[in-house]
TORDOKOL-547818 format. One record per residue: residue number from 1; x negated, y negated, z of N, C-alpha, C in turn. Coordinates in nm, 4 decimals, m for minus. Layout:
   pati        n.x        n.y        n.z       ca.x       ca.y       ca.z        c.x        c.y        c.z
    NUM          X          Y          Z          X          Y          Z          X          Y          Z
...
# end
This chain:
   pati        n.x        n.y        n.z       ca.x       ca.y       ca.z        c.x        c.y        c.z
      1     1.5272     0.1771    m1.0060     1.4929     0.2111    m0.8674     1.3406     0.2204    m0.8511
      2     1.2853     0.1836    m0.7414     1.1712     0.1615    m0.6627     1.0946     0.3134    m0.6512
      3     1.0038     0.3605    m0.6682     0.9894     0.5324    m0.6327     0.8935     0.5202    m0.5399
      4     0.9004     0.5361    m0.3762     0.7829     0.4933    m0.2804     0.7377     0.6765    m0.2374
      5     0.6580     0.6706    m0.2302     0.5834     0.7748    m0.1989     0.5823     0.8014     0.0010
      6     0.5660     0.6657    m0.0228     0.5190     0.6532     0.1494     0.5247     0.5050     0.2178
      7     0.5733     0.4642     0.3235     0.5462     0.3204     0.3536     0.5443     0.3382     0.5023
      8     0.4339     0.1912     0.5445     0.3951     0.2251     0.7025     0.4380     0.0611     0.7088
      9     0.4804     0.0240     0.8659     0.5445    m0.1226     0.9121     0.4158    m0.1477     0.9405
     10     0.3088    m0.0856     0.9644     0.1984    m0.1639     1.0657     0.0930    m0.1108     1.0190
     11    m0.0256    m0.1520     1.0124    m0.1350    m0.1370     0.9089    m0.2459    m0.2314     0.9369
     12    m0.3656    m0.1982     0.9623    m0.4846    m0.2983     0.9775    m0.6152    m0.2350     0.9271
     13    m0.5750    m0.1875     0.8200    m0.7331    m0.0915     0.7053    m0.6753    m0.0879     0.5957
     14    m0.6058    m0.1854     0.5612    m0.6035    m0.2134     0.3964    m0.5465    m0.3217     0.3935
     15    m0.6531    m0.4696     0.4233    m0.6122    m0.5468     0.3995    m0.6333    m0.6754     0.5116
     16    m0.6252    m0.7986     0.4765    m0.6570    m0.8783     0.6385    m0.5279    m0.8717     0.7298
     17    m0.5974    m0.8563     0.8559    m0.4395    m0.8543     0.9181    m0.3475    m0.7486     0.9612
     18    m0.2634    m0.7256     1.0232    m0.1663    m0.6403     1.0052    m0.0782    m0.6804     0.9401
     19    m0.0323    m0.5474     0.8517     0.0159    m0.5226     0.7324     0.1125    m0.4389     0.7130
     20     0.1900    m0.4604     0.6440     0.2922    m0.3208     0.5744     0.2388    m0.2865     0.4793
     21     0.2363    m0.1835     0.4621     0.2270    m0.0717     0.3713     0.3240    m0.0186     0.2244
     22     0.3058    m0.0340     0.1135     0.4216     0.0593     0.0281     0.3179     0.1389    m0.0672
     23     0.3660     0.2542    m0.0479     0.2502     0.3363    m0.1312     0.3451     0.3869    m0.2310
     24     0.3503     0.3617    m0.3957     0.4540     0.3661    m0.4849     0.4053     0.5437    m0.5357
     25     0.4907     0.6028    m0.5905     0.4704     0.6919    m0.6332     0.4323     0.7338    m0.8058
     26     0.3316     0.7925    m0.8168     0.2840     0.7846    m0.9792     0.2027     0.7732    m1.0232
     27     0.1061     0.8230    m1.0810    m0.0118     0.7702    m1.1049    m0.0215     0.8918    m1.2406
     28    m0.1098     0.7903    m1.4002    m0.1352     0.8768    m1.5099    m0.2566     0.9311    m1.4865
     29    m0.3528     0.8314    m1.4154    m0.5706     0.8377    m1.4205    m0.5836     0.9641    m1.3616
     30    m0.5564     1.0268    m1.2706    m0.6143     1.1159    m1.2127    m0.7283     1.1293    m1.1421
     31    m0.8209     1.0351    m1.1278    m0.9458     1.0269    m1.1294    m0.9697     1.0759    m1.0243
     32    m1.1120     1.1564    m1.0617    m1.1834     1.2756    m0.9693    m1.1781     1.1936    m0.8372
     33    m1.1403     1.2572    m0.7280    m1.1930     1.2533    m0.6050    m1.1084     1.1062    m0.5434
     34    m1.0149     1.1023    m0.6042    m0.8790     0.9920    m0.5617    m0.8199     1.0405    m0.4630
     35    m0.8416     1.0039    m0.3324    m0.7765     1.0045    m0.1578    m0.6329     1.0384    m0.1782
     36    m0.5517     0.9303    m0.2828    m0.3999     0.9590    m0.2763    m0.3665     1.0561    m0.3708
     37    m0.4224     1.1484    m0.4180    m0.3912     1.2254    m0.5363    m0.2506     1.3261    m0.5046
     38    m0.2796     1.3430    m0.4202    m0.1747     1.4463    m0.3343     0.0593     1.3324    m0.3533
     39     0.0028     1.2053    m0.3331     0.1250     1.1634    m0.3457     0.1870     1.1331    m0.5219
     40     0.0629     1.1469    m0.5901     0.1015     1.1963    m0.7286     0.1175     1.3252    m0.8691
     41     0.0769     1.4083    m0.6947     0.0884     1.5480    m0.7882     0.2463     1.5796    m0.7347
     42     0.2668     1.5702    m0.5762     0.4012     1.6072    m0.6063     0.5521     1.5588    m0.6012
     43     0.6217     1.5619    m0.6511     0.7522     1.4691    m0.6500     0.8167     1.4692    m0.4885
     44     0.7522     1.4438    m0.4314     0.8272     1.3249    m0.2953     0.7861     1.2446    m0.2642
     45     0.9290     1.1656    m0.3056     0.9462     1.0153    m0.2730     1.0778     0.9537    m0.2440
     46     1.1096     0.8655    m0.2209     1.2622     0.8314    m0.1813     1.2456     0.6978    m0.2937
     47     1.3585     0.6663    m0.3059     1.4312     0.5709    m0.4423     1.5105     0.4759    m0.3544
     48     1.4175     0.3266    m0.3773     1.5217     0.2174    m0.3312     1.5402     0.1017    m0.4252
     49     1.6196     0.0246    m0.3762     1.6915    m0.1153    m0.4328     1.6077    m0.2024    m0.4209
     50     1.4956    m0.3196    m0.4749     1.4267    m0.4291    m0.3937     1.4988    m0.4716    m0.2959
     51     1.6499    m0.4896    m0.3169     1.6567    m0.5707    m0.1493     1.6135    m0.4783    m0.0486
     52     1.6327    m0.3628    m0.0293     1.6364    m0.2767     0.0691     1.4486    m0.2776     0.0734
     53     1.4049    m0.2596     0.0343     1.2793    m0.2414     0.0565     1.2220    m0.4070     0.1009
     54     1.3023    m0.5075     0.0251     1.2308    m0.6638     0.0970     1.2629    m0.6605     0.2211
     55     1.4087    m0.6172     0.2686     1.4751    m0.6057     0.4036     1.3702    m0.5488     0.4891
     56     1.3337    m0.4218     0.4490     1.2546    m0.3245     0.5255     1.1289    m0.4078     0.5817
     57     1.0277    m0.4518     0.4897     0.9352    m0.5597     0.4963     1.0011    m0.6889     0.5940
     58     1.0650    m0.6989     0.5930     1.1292    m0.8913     0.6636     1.1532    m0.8128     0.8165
     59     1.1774    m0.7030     0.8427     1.2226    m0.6737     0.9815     1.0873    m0.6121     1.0656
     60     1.0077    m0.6301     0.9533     0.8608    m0.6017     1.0334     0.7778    m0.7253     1.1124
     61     0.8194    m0.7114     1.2276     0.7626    m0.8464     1.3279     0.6120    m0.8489     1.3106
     62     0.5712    m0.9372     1.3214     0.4256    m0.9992     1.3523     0.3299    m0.9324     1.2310
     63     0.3781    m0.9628     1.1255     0.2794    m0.9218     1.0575     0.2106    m1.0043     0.9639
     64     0.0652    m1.0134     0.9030    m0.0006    m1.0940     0.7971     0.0761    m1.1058     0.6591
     65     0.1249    m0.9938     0.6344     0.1719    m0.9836     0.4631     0.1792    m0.8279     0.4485
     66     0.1583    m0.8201     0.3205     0.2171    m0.6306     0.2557     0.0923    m0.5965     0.1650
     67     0.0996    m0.4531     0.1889     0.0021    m0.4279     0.1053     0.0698    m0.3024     0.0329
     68     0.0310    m0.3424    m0.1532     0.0884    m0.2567    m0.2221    m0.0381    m0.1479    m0.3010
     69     0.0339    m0.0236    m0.3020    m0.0417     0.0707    m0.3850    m0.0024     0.1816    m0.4031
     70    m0.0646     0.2397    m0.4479    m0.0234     0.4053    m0.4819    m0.0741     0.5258    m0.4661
     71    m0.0916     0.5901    m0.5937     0.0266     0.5564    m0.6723    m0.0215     0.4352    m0.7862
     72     0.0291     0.4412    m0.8489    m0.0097     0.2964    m0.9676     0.1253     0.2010    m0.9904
     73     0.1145     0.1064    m0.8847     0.2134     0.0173    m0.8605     0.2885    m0.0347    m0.9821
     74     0.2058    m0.0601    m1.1079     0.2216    m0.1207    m1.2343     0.2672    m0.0267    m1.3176
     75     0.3168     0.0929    m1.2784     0.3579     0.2235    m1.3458     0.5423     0.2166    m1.2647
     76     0.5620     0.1122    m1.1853     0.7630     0.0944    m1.1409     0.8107     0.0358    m1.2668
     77     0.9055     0.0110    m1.2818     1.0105    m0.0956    m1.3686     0.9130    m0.2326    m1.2934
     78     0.9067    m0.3109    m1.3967     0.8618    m0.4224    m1.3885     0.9109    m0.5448    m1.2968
     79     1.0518    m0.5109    m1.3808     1.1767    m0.6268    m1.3504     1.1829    m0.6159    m1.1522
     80     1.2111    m0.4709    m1.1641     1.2588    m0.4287    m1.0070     1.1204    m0.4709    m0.9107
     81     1.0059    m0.4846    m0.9611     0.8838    m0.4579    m0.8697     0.8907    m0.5921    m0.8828
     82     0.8795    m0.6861    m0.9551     0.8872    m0.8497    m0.9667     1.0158    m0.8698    m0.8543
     83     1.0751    m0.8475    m0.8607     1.2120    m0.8646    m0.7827     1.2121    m0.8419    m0.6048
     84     1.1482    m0.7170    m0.5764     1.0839    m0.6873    m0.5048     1.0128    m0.8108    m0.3928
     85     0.8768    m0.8384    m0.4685     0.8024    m0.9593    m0.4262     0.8700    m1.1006    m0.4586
     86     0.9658    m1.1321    m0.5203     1.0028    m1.2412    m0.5344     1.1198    m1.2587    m0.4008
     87     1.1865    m1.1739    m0.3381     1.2491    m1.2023    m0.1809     1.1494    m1.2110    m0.0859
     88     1.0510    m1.1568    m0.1199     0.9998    m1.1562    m0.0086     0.8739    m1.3100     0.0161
     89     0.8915    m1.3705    m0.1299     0.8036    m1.4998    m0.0989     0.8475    m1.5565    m0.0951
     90     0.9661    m1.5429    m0.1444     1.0943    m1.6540    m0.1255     1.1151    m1.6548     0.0462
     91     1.1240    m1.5449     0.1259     1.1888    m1.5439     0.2198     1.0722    m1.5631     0.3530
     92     0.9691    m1.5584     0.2868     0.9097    m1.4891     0.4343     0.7362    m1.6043     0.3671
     93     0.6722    m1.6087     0.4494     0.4973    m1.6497     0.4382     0.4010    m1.5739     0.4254
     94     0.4776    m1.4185     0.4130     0.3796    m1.3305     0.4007     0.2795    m1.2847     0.2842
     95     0.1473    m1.2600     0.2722     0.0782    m1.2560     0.2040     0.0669    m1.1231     0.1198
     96     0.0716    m1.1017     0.0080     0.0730    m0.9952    m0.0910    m0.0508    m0.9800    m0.1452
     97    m0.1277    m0.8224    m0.1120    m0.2324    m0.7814    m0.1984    m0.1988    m0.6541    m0.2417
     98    m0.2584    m0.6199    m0.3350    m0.2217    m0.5344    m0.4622    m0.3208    m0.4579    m0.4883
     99    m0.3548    m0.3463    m0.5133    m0.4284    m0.2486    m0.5770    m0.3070    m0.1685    m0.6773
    100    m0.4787    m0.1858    m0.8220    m0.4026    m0.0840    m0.9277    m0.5457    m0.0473    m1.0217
    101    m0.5371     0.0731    m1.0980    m0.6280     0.1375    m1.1391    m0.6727     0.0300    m1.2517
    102    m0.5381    m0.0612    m1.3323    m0.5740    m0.1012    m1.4537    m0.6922    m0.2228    m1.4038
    103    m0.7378    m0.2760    m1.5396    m0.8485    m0.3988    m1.5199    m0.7768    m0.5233    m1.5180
    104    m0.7904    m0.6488    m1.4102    m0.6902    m0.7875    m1.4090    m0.7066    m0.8309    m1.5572
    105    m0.7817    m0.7754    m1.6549    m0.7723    m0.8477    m1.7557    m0.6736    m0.7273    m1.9062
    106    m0.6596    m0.6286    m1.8452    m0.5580    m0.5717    m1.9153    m0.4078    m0.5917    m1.8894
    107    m0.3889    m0.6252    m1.7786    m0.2579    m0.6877    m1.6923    m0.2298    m0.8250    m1.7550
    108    m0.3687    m0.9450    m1.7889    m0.3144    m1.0261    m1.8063    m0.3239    m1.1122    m1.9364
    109    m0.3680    m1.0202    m2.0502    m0.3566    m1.0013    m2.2146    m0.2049    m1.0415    m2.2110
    110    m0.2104    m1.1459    m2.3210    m0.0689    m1.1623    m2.4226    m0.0772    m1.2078    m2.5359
    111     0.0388    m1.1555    m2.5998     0.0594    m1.1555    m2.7628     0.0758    m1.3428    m2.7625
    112     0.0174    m1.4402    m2.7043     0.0301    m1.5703    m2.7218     0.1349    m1.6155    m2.6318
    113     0.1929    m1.5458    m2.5185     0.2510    m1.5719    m2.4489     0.2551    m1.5478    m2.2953
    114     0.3671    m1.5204    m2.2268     0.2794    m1.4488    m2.1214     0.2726    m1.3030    m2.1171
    115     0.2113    m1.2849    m2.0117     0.1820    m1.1236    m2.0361     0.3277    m0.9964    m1.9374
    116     0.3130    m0.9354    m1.9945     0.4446    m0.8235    m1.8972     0.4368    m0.8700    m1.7946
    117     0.2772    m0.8846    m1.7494     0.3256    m0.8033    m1.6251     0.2915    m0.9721    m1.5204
    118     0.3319    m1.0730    m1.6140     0.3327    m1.2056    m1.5171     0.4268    m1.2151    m1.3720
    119     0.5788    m1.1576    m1.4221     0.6585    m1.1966    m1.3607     0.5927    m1.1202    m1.2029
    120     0.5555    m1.0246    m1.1957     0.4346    m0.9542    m1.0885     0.3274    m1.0244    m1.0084
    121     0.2389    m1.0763    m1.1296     0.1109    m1.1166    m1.0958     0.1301    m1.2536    m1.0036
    122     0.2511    m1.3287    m1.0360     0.2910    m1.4722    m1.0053     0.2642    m1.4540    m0.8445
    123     0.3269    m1.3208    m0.7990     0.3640    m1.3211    m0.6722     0.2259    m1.2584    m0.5638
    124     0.1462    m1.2422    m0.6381     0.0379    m1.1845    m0.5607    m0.0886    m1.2754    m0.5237
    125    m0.1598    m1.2249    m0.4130    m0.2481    m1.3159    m0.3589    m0.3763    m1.2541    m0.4018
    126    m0.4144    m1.1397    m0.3649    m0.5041    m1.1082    m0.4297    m0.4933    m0.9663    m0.4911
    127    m0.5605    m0.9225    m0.6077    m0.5148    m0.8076    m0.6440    m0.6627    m0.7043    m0.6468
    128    m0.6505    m0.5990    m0.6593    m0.7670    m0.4963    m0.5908    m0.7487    m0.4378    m0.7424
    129    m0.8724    m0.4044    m0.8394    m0.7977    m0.3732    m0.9453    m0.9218    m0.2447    m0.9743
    130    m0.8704    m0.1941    m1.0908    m1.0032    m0.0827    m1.1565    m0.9864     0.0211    m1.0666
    131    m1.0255     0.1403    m1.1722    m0.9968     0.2704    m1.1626    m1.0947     0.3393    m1.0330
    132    m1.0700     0.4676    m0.9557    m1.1727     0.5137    m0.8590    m1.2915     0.5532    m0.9304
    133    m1.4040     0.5168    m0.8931    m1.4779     0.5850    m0.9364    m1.6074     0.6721    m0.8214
    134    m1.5854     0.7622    m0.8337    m1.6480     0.9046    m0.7488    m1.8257     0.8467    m0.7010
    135    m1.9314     0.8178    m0.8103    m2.0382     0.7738    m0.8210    m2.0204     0.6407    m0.7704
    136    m2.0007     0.5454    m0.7596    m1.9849     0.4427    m0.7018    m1.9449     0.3614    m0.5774
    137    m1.9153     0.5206    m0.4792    m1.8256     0.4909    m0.3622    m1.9523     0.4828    m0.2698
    138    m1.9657     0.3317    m0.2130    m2.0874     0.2977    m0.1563    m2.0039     0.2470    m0.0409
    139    m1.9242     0.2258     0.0103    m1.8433     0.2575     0.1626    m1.8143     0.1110     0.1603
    140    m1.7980     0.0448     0.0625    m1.6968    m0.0634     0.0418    m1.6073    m0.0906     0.1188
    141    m1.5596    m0.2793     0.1773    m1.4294    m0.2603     0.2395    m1.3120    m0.2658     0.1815
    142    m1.2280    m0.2006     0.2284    m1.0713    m0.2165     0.1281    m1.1066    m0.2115    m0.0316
    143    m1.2219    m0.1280    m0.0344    m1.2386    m0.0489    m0.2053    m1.2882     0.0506    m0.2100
    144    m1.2472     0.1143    m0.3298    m1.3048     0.2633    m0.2877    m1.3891     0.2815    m0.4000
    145    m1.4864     0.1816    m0.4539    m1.5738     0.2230    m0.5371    m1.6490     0.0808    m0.5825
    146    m1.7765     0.0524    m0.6323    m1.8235    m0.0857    m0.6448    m1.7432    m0.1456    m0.7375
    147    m1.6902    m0.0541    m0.8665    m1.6384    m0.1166    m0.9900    m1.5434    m0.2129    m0.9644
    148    m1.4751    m0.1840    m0.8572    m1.3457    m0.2024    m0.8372    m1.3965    m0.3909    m0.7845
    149    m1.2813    m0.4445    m0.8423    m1.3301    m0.5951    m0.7926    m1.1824    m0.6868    m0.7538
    150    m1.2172    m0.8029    m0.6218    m1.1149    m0.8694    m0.5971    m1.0790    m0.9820    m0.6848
    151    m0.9211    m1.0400    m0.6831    m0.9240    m1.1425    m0.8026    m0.8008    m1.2004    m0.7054
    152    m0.8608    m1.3235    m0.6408    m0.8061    m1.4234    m0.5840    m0.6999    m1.4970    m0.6803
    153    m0.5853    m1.4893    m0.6834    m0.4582    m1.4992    m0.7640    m0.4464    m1.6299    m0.6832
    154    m0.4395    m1.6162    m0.5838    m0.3750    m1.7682    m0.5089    m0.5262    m1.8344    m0.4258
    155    m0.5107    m1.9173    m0.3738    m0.5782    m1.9682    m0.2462    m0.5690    m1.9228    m0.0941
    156    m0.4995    m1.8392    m0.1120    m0.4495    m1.8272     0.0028    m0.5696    m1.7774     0.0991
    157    m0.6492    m1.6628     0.0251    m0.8208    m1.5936     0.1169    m0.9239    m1.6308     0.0367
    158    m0.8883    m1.7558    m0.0545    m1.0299    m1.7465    m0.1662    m1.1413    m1.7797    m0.0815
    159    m1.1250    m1.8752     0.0229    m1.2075    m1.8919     0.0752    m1.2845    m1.7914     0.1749
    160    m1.2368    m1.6926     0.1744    m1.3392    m1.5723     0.2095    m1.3645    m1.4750     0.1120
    161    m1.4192    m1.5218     0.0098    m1.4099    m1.4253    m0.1146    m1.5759    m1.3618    m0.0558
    162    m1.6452    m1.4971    m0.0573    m1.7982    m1.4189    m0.0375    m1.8182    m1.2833     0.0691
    163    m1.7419    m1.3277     0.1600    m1.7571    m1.2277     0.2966    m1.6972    m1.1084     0.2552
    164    m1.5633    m1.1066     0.1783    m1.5175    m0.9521     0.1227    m1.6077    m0.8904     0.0719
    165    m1.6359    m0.9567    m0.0729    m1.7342    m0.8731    m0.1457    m1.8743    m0.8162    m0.0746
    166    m1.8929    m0.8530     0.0317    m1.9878    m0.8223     0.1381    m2.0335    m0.7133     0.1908
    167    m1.8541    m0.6944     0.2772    m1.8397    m0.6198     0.3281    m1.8412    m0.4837     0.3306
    168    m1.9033    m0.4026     0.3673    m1.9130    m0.2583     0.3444    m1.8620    m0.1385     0.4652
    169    m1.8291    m0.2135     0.5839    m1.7445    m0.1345     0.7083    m1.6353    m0.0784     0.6240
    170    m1.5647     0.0401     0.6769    m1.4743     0.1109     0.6748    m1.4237     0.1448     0.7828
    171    m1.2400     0.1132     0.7856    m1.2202     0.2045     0.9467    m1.1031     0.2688     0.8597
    172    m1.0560     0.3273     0.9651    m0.8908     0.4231     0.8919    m0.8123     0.4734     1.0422
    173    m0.7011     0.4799     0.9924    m0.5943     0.5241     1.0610    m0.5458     0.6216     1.0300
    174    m0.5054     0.7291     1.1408    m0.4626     0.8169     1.1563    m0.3352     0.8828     1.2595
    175    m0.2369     0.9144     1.2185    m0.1474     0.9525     1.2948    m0.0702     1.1106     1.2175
    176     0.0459     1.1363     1.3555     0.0463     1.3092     1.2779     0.2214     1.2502     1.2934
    177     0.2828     1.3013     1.1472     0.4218     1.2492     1.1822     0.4806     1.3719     1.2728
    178     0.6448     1.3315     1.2748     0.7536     1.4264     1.2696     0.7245     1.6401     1.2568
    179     0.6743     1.6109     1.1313     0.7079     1.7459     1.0221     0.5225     1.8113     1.0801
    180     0.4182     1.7445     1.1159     0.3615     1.8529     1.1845     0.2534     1.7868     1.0665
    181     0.2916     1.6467     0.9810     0.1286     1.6328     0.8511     0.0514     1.5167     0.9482
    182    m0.0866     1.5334     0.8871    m0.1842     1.4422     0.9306    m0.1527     1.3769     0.8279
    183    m0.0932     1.1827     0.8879    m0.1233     1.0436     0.7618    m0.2729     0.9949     0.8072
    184    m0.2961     0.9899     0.7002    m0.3984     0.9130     0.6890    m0.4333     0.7778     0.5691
    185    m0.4537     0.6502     0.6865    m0.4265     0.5441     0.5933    m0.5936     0.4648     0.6075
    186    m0.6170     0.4184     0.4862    m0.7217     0.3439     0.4877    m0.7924     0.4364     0.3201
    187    m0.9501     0.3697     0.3804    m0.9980     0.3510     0.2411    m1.1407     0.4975     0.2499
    188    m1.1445     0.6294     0.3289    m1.2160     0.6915     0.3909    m1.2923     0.7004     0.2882
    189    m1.4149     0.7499     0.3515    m1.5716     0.8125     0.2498    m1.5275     0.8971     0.2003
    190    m1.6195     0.9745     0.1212    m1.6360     1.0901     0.0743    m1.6617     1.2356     0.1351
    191    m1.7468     1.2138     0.1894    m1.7910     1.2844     0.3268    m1.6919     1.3009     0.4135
    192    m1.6878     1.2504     0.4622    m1.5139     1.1953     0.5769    m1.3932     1.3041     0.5503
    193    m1.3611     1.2373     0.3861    m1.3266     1.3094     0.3126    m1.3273     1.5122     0.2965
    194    m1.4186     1.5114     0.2602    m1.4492     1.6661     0.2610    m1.4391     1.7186     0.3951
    195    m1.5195     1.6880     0.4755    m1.5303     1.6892     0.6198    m1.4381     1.7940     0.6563
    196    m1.3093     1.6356     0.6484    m1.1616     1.6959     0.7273    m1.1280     1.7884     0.6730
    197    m1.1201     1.7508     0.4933    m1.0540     1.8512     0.4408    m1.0273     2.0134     0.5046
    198    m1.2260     2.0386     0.5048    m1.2206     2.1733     0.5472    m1.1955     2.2135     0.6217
    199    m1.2083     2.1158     0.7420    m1.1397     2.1538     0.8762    m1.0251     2.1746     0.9100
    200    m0.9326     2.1329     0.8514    m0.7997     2.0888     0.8792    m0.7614     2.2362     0.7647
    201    m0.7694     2.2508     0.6703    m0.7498     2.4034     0.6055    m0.8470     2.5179     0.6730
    202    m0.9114     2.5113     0.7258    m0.9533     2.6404     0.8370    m0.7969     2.6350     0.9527
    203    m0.7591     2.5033     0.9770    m0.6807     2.5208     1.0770    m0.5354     2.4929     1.0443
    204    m0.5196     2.5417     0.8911    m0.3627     2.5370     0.8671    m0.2899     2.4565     0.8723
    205    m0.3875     2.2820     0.8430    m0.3061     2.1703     0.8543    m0.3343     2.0743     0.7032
    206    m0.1528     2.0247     0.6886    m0.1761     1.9712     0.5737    m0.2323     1.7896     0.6055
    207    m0.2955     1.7472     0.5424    m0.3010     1.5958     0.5527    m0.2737     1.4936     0.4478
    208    m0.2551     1.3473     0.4737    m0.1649     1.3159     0.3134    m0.2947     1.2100     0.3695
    209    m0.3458     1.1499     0.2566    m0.4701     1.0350     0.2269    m0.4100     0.9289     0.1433
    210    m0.4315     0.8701     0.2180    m0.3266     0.7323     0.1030    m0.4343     0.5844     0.1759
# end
């Protein structure tokens, strides 16, 4: 089973386009001053089937593609997360980008063959890789630190590779669900960051950063 932390149908701050969202649940790094830390300290999440989650994705009208993260995406069952993206490229034109703490070149090491985590990588367009790092967060787009680098898997945006790495705007989204929490989606500063924090605990409100 799938362990999602969080998923949004509509999304336009992580990623080109509007987007779906799956924010997986899990993460080992910890790393100081990580936005989603909160969806890996505590156990809620809901448990699905890939079909049910490709389904979920395919009934989302008008959208660019999906955007996966966490959470440390590469921390699901392999088989199930390959499985996952394989209905959905099978089924649909939508474009897959990926963030994960590990380095594209620890993902794609093999003992002379292929590597684990191919049956994955096959299906992705571009992947967002490397750990947060706190000192380095220079207000990057769709990264949250310089280290962190894109790796054009397909053709599909290579040809705007120069303009990503460029880019340094940030926007984010914000909405308050059901239960009374501030979501907050995108890639926020540091500052930003603290900011709310304090504000929002002067005023007795929880917020989730993903």
């Amino acid at each position: 089973m799938l362990q999602v932390a969080r998923k949004k149908a509509f999304c336009k701050v992580l990623g080109p386009g509007v987007r779906s969202v799956i924010w997986f649940h899990g993460c080992f790094r910890r790393c100081p001053g990580c936005v989603a830390d909160t969806m890996n300290e505590v156990a809620e999440y809901e448990s699905f089937i890939p079909p049910q989650l490709a389904d979920w994705v395919k009934g989302n009208t008008d959208i660019e593609g999906i955007t996966i993260s966490g959470g440390e995406p590469f921390m699901q069952p392999l088989d199930e997360l390959a499985e996952l993206l394989t209905l959905i490229k099978r089924d649909t034109d939508l474009s897959v980008l990926c963030y994960t703490g590990y380095r594209y070149e620890e993902l794609n090491v093999s003992g002379g063959g292929l590597s684990r985590y191919s049956s994955v990588l096959q299906h992705i367009d571009v992947l967002i890789d490397g750990e947060y790092r706190q000192d380095e967060d220079f207000g990057q787009r769709w990264r949250g630190s310089a280290n962190q680098r894109f790796h054009f898997l397909t053709e599909r945006y290579r040809s705007q590779a120069d303009e990503w790495n460029a880019a340094v705007e940030r926007q984010i989204e914000i909405e308050l669900d059901m239960n009374g929490k501030l979501l907050i989606s995108g890639v926020p500063s540091k500052d930003f960051i603290n900011k709310l924090t304090n504000e929002l605990q002067r005023r007795d409100v929880t917020a989730d950063f993903s």
